[in-house]
N, C-alpha and C positions, 0 to 999 in steps of 0.2 A: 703721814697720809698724802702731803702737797706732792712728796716725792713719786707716790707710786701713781697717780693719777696721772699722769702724762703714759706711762709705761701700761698703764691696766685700758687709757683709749685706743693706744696701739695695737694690741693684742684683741680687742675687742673689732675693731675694725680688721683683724687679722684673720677673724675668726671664719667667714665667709668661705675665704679661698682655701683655710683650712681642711673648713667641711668638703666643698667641692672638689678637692684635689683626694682626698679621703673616696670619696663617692665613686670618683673616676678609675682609681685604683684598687679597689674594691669590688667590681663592678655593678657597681649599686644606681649608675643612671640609668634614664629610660631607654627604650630599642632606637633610639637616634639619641647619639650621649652628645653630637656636635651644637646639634639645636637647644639640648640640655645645657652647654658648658657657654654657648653665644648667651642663651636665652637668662640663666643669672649670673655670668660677669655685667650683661648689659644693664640689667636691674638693679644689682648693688652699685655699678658705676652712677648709677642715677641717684641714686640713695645716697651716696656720699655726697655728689655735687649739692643735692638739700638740704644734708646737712652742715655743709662749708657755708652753702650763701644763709645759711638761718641764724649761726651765729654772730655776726654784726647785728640784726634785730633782736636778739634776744638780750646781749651785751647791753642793750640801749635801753631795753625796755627794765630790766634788771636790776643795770649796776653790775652785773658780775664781770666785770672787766678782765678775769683771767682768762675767760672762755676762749679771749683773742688767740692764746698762745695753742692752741690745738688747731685754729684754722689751717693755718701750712700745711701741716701734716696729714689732715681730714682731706684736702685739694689735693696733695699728692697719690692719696688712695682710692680717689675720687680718678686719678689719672691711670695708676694702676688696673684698675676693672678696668676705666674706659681700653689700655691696651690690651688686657687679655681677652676684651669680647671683640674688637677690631682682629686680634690674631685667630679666635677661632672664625670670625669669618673669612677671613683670606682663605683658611686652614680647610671651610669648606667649599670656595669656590678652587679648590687647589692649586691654591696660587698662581692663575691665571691673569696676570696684569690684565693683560685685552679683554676678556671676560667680566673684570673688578670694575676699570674704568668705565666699561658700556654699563653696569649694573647703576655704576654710582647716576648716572646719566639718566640712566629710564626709570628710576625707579627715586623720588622723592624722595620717601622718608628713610633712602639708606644718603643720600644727598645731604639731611639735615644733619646724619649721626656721621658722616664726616666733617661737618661743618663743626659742630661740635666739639668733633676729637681735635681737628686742624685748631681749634680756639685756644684747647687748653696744653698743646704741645708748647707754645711759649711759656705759660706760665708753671707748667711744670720747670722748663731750663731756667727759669729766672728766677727760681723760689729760694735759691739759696743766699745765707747773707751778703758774700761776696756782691752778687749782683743787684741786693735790696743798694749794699752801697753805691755800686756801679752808679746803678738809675737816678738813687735820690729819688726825689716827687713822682717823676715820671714812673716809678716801679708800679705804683698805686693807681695811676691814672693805665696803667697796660694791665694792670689784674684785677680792674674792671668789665673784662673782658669775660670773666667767669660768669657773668650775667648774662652776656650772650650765649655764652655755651652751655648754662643750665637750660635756656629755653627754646636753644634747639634741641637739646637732649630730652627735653619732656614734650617736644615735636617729634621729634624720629620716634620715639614711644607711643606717642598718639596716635600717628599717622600708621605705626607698623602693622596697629588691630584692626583699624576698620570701625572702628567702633567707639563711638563716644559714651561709654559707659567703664566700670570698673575702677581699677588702679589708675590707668592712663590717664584718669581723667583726674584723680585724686593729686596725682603729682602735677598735674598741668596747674591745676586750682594754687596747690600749695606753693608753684614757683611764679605765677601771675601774685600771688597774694606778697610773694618777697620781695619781689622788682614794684607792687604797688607802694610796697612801704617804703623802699629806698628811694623812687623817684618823690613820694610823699616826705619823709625824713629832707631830702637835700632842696626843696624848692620851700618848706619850712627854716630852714639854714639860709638859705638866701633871704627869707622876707628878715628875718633879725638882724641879720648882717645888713639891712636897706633901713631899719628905721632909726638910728642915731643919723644916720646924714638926712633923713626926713623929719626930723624934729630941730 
């Protein structure tokens, strides 16, 4: 069972782009399939980045310490949506650089979901062992950075409705509530680490 559990998260998170590649081919999306194919790669990219940063809190809260080894691969697919909803939006401004760059400019919350995708383009290239060796310590201290880019990505999301109501707000809550437990968790780690030299 230990064996196929790596292979059955794979395929499970594989499953999304399966459907929507199915859909598209098919022609089973709606009368605008760009906004369809933007609108859930950018949703499951977000869904994965929640589920990558949940797993260290839930690891801790647990004990199930094997969860760690699915992180990587969760963050890499986490990256995958982020670039197939970045290409269908190129895809709809027709890959007009001049056009992309003024959008990214005037318009905020397409500002924050590149901020986001620009966040996790390192850690996508440095996720493999090679580079965990490369870095050493510093690997960990630069894919921290996933923190940031979960919470511009549940910004570009919020900001792209208008609306503080729904989902948007759901994932907002859910990634404030993981960044509250990480900055809780590590400033807990420092008062322990402070009271042998205060005793």
């Amino acid at each position: 069972m230990k064996r196929l559990a790596k292979p059955a998260v794979f395929i499970a998170a594989l499953l999304p782009f399966a459907w929507l590649a199915f859909r598209a081919i098919t022609d089973r999306l709606s009368v605008n399939p760009i906004e369809d194919l933007t609108l859930t790669t950018g949703i499951w990219a977000l869904r994965m980045l929640v589920v990558t940063l949940a797993i260290t809190p839930l690891r801790r809260l647990t004990g199930w310490n094997r969860l760690v080894q699915y992180r990587r691969m969760l963050g890499l697919f986490a990256f995958f949506y982020a670039s197939l909803h970045l290409a269908t939006y190129f895809l709809d401004q027709g890959f007009a650089l001049r056009f992309i760059l003024a959008d990214i400019a005037k318009r905020p919350f397409i500002t924050m979901g590149m901020l986001a995708f620009a966040l996790m383009v390192p850690l996508a290239i440095t996720s493999t062992k090679g580079w965990i060796r490369r870095l050493g310590k510093k690997w960990q201290l630069l894919h921290r950075l996933i923190y940031v880019s979960g919470a511009a990505a549940a910004t570009h999301y919020l900001w792209k409705v208008k609306i503080a109501t729904g989902s948007p707000v759901y994932y907002a809550s859910i990634v404030t509530g993981l960044l509250i437990f990480r900055a809780v968790w590590v400033l807990r780690q420092k008062q322990k680490a402070l009271r042998p030299s205060l005793t």
